[in-house]
C-alpha positions as CSV (number, residue, x, y, z in Angstrom):
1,X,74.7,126.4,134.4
2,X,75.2,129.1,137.5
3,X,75.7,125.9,140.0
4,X,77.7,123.8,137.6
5,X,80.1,126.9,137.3
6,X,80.6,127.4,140.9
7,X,81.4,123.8,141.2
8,X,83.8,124.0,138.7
9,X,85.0,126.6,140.2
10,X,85.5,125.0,143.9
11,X,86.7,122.3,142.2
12,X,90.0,123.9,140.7
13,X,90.6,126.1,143.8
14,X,90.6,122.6,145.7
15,X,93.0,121.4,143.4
16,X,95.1,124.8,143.5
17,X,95.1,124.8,147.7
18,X,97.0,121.0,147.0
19,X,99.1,122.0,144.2
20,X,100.4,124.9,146.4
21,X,100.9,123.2,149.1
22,X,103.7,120.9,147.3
23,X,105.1,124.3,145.4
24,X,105.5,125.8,148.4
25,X,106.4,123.1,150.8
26,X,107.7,119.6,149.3
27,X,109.9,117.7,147.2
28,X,108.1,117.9,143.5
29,X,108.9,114.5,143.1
30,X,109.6,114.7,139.3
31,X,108.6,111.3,137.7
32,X,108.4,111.0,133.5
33,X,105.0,109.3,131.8
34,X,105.1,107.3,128.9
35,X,105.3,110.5,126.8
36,X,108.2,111.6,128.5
37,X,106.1,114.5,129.7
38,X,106.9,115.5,133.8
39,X,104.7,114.5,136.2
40,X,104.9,115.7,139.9
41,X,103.0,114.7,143.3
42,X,101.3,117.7,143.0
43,X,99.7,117.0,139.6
44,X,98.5,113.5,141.1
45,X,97.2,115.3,144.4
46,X,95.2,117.9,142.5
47,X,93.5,115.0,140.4
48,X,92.5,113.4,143.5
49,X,91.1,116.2,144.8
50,X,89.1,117.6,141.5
51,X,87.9,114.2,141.3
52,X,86.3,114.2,144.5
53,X,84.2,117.5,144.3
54,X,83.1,117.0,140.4
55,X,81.8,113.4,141.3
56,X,78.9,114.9,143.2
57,X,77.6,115.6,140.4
58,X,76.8,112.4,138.4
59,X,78.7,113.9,135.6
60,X,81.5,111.5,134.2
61,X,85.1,112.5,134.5
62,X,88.0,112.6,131.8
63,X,91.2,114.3,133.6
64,X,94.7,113.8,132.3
65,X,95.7,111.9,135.3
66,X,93.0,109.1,134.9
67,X,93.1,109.3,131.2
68,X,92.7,105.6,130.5
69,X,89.2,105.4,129.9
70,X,88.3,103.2,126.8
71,X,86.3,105.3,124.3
72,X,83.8,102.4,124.0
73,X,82.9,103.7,127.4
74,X,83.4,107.4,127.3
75,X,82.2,107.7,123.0
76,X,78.5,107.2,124.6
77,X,79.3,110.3,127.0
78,X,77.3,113.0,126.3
79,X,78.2,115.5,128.7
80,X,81.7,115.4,130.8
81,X,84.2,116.9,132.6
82,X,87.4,117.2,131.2
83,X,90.2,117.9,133.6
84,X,93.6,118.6,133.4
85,X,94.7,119.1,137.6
86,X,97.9,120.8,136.6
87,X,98.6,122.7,133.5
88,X,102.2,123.7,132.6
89,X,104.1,121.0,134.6
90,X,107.2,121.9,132.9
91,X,106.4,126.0,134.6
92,X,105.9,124.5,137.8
93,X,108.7,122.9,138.0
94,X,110.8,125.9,137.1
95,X,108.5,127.9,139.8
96,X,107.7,130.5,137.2
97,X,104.1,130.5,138.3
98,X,102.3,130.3,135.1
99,X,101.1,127.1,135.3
100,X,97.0,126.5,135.8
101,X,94.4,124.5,137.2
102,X,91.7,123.5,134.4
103,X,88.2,122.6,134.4
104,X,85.7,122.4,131.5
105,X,82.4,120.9,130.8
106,X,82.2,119.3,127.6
107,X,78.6,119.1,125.8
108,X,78.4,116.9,122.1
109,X,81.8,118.1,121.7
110,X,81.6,121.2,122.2
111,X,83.3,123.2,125.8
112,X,80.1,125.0,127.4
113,X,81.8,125.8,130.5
114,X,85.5,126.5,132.0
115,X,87.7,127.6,134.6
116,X,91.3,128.2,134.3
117,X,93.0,129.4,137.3
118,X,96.5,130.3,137.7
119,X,97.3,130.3,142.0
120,X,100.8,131.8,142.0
121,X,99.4,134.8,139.6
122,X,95.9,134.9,141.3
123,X,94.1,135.2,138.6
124,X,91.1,132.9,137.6
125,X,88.8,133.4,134.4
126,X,85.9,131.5,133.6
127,X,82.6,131.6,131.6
128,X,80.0,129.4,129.9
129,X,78.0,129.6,127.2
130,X,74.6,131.0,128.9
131,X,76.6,133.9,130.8
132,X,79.4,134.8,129.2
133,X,83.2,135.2,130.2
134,X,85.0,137.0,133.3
135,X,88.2,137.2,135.0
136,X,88.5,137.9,138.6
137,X,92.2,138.7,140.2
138,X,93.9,138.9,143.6
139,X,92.0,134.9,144.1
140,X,93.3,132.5,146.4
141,X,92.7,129.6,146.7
142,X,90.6,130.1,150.3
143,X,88.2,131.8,148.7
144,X,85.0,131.1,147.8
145,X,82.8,130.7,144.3
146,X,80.3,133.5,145.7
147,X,83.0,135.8,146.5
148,X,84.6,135.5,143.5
149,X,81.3,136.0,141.6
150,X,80.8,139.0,143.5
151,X,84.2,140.9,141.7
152,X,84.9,139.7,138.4
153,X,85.4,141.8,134.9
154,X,83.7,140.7,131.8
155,X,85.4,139.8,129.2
156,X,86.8,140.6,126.9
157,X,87.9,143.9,128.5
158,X,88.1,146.5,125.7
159,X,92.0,146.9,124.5
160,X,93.2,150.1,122.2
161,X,96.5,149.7,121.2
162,X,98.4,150.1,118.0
163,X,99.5,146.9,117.9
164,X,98.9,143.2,116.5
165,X,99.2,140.6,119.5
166,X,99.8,137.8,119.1
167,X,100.7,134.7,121.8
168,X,103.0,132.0,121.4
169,X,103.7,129.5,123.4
170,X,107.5,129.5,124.9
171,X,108.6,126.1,125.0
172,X,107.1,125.6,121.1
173,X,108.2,128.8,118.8
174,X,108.7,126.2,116.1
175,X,109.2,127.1,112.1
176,X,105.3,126.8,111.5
177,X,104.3,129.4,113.9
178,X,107.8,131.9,113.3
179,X,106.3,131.3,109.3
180,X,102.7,132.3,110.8
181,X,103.6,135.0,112.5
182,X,106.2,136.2,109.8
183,X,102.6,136.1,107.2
184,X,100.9,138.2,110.2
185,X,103.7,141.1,109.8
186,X,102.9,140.9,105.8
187,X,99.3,141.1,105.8
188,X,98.9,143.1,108.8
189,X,98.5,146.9,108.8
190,X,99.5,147.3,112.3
191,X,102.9,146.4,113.7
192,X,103.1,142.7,115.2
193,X,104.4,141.9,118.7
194,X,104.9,138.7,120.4
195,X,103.7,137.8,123.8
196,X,104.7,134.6,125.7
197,X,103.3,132.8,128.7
198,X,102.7,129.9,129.7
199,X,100.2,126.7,130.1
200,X,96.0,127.4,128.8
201,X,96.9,131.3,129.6
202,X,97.7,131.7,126.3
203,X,94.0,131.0,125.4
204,X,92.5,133.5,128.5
205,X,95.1,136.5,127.0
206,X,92.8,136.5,123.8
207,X,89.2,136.1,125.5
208,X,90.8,139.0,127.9
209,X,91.5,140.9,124.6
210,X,95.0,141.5,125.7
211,X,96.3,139.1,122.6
212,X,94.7,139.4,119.3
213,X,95.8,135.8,118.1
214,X,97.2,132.4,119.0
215,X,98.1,130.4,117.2
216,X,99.6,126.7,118.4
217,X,101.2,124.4,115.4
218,X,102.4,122.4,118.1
219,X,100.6,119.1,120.2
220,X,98.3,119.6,122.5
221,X,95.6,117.4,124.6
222,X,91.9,118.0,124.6
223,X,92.2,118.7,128.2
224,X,94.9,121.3,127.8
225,X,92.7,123.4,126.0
226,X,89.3,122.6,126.9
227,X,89.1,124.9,130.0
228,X,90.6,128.5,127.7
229,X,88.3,127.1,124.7
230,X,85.1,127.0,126.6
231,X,86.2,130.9,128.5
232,X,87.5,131.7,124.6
233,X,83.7,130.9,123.2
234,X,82.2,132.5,126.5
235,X,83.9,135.7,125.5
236,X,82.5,135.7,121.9
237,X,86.2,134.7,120.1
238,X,86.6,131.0,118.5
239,X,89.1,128.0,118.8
240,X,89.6,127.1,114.7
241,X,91.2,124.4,113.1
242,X,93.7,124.9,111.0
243,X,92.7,122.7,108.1
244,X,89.3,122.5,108.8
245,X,86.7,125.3,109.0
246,X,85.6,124.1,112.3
247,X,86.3,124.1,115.7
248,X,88.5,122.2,118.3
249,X,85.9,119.3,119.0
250,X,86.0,117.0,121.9
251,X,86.2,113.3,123.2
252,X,88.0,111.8,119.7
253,X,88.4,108.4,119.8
254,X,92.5,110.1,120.3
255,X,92.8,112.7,122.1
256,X,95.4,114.6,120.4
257,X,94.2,118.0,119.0
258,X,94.9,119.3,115.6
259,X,96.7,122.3,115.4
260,X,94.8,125.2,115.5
261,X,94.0,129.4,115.8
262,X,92.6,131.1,118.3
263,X,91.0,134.7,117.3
């Protein structure tokens, strides 16, 4: 699992060193997919990129950007990568920097390994299953997987506070989280506060142990959240359904997630 890491690893810093190229240099060229979701050069450049260092592995490939596999191919998949080159378009375009670069392996369903790394902030966190979860800062995207291993935290990193954190997304504070949140500041016997940020950092804030909950009643792809689920797990925290008492699983015949808690 220790190889398969560090490839996922070089594989998103690949994909970073093209994303920031365009961010930092280029026209974004801002096209709109059949979802009316953005889509920039960068996103398509990253793909490419990712593509090119998980293929050595034999392992199939599911990223956002080559999304039209037909599940009577990929429903026999076992294991997979599931990519999503550029996460947080809408925060790269508004040069906010927290937008991320996400790669998971997905095993029966279930994320066993990921990296999320977020280039502008420097920050990367990863983990699977056999080693648990860590978060390394001050990251480029020169570096490389053995110096990064050599100066990460574990997570999550032990938080006292007096309060109840909890994430929400910024571009979705719709009435069914406000109403979540608002049952939180009921039942809670601390005081509630809200922290924002962007793109799959939302899931890393509660494997970090920064944010206590997050919870997203809002749509979301299986490869926007496949990455921060498998760190989440890594860290000992879970990804739950809302109506079901399961978690987030992975390659549906659609790809759409339920909503869903993260605690």
């Amino acid at each position: 699992m220790l190889q398969l890491t560090k490839t996922a690893i070089e594989a998103a810093l690949a994909g970073a060193a093209e994303i920031m190229d365009v961010y930092d240099n280029h026209d974004f060229q801002v096209q709109t997919k059949d979802d009316n979701s953005p889509l920039t050069i960068a996103d398509v450049r990253a793909h490419n990129i990712i593509k090119s260092h998980l293929e050595k592995t034999g392992i199939p490939i599911l990223s956002e950007e080559g999304a039209k596999i037909p599940y009577d191919e990929r429903k026999g998949w076992s294991r997979f990568w599931l990519v999503d080159p550029l996460d947080g378009t809408k925060e790269f375009i508004k040069r906010n920097g927290e937008f991320t670069v996400n790669v998971a392996l997905i095993e029966n369903g279930t994320p066993v390994l990921g990296v999320v790394y977020a280039p502008v902030l420097q920050q990367i966190y990863f983990g699977n299953l056999e080693d648990g979860a860590f978060r390394a800062q001050h990251i480029s995207p020169a570096e490389t997987p053995d110096s990064i291993l050599s100066r990460t935290e574990k997570l999550p990193v032990t938080q006292e506070r007096t309060t109840l954190n909890v994430v929400a997304s910024k571009s979705h504070l719709n009435e069914e989280t406000k109403n979540y949140i608002a049952q939180l500041e009921q039942s809670s016997d601390r005081p509630v506060k809200t922290v924002s940020i962007g793109s799959s950092l939302k899931l890393c804030l509660v494997a970090l142990g920064e944010a206590d909950i997050y919870p997203r009643f809002g749509p979301t792809m299986e490869w926007d959240t496949g990455a921060g689920h498998a760190v989440v797990k890594a860290a000992g925290k879970k990804v739950m359904q809302v109506d079901a008492d399961e978690e987030l699983v992975y390659n549906k015949e659609n790809l759409l997630n339920p909503f869903f808690v993260v605690k």
